[in-house]
One Martini backbone bead per residue (centre of mass of N, CA, C, O) as a GRO file, in nm:
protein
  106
    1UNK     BB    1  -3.348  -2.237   2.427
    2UNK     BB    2  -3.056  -2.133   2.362
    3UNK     BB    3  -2.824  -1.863   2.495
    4UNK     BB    4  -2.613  -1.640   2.358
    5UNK     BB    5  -2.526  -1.377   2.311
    6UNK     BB    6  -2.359  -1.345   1.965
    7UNK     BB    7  -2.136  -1.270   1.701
    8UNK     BB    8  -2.208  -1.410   1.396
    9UNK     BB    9  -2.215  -1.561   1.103
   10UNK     BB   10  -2.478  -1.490   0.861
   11UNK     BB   11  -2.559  -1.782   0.760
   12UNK     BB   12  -2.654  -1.897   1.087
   13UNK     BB   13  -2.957  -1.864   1.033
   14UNK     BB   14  -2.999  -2.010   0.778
   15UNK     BB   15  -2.848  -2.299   0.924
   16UNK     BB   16  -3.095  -2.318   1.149
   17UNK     BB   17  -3.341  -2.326   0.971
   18UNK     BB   18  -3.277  -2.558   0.739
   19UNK     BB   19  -3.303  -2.770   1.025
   20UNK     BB   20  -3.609  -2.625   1.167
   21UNK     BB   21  -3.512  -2.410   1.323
   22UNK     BB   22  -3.523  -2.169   1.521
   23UNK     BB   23  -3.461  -1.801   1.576
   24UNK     BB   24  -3.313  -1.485   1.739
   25UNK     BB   25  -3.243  -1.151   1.589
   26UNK     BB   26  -3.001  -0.890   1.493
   27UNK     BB   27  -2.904  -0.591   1.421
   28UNK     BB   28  -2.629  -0.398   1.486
   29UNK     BB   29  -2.467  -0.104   1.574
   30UNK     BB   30  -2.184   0.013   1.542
   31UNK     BB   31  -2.092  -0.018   1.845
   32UNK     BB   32  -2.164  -0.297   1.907
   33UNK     BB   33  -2.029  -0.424   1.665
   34UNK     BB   34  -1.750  -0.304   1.755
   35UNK     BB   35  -1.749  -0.489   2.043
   36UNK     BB   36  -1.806  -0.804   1.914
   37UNK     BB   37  -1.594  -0.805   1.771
   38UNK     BB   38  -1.377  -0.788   1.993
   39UNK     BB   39  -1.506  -1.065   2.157
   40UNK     BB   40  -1.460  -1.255   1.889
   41UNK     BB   41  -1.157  -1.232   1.870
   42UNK     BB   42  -1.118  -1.365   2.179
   43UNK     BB   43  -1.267  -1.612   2.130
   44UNK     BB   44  -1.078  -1.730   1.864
   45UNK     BB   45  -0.816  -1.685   2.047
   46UNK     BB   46  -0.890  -1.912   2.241
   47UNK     BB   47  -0.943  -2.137   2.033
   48UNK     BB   48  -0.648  -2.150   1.966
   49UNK     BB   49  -0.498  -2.184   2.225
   50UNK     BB   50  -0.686  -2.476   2.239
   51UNK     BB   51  -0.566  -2.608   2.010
   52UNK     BB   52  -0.485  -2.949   1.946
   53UNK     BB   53  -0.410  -2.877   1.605
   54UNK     BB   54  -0.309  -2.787   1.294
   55UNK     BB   55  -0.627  -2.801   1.205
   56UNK     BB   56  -0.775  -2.600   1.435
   57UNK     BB   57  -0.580  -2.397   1.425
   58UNK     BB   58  -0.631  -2.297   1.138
   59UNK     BB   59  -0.947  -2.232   1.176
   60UNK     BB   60  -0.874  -2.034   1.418
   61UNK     BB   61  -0.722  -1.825   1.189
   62UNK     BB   62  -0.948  -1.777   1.026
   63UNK     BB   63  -1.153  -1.645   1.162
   64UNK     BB   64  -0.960  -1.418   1.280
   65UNK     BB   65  -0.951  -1.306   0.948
   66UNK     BB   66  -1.261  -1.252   0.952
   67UNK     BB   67  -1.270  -1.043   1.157
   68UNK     BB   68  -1.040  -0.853   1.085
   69UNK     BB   69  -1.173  -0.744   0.843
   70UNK     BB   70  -1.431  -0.639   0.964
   71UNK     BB   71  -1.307  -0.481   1.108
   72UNK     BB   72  -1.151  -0.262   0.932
   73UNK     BB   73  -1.401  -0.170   0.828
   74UNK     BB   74  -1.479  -0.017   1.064
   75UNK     BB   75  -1.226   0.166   1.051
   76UNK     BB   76  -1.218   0.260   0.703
   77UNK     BB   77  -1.127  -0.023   0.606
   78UNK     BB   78  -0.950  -0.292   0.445
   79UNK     BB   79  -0.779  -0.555   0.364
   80UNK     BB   80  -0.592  -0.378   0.143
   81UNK     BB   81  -0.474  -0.208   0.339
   82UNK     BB   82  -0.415  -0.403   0.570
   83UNK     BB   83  -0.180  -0.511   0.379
   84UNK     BB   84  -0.008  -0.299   0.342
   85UNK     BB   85   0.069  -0.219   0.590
   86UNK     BB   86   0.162  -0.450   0.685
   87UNK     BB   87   0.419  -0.492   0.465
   88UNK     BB   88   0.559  -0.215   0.561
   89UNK     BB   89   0.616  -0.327   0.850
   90UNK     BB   90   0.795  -0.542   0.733
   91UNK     BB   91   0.983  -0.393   0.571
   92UNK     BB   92   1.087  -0.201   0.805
   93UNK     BB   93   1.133  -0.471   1.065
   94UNK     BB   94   0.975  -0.710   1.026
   95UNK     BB   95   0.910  -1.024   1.071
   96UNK     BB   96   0.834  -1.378   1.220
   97UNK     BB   97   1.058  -1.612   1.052
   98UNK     BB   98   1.305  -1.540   1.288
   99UNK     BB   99   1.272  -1.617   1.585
  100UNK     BB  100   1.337  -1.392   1.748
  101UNK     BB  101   1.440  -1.292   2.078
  102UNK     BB  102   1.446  -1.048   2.325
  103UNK     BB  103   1.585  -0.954   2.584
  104UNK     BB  104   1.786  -0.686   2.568
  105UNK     BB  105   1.917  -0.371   2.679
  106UNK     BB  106   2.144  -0.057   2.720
   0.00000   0.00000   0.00000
């Protein structure tokens, strides 16, 4: 059996089971599942960048928009508070869709 130990996301247990497979699961406590999602950040963000195509790109920043909802949750906020911050910080400084790129300053 092969030895993941890493967090998945809730239905593949059961997409394991329902193919014949068996599998041993934990419900993480929450200091660990906020470490787990943080690691998952990261191999998501590694997966994203070595994304071969724009549309395994864009599956891969799925996935990391479900990470980070999860985070945001953990965090005692939702997805609609983290969408007013970002839009907040957009309205305020701007986001990235003008490819400004700083140089340096005086």
């Amino acid at each position: 059996m092969p030895d993941y130990q890493k967090l998945v996301r809730d239905r593949i247990p059961h997409i394991i089971r329902a193919k014949g497979e068996s599998c041993r699961i934990r419900v993480l406590g929450l200091p660990e599942y906020r470490k787990e999602l943080r690691a998952k950040l990261q191999e998501e963000l590694q997966e994203y960048l070595e994304a071969a195509d724009p549309a395994d790109a864009l599956e891969e920043l799925a996935d990391m928009l479900e990470v980070i909802r999860a985070l945001a949750l953990v965090h005692g906020s939702d997805a609609e508070q983290l969408e007013a911050i970002r839009s907040e910080k957009a309205e305020q400084r701007g986001g990235f869709t003008e490819r400004v790129y700083l140089i340096d300053t005086d």
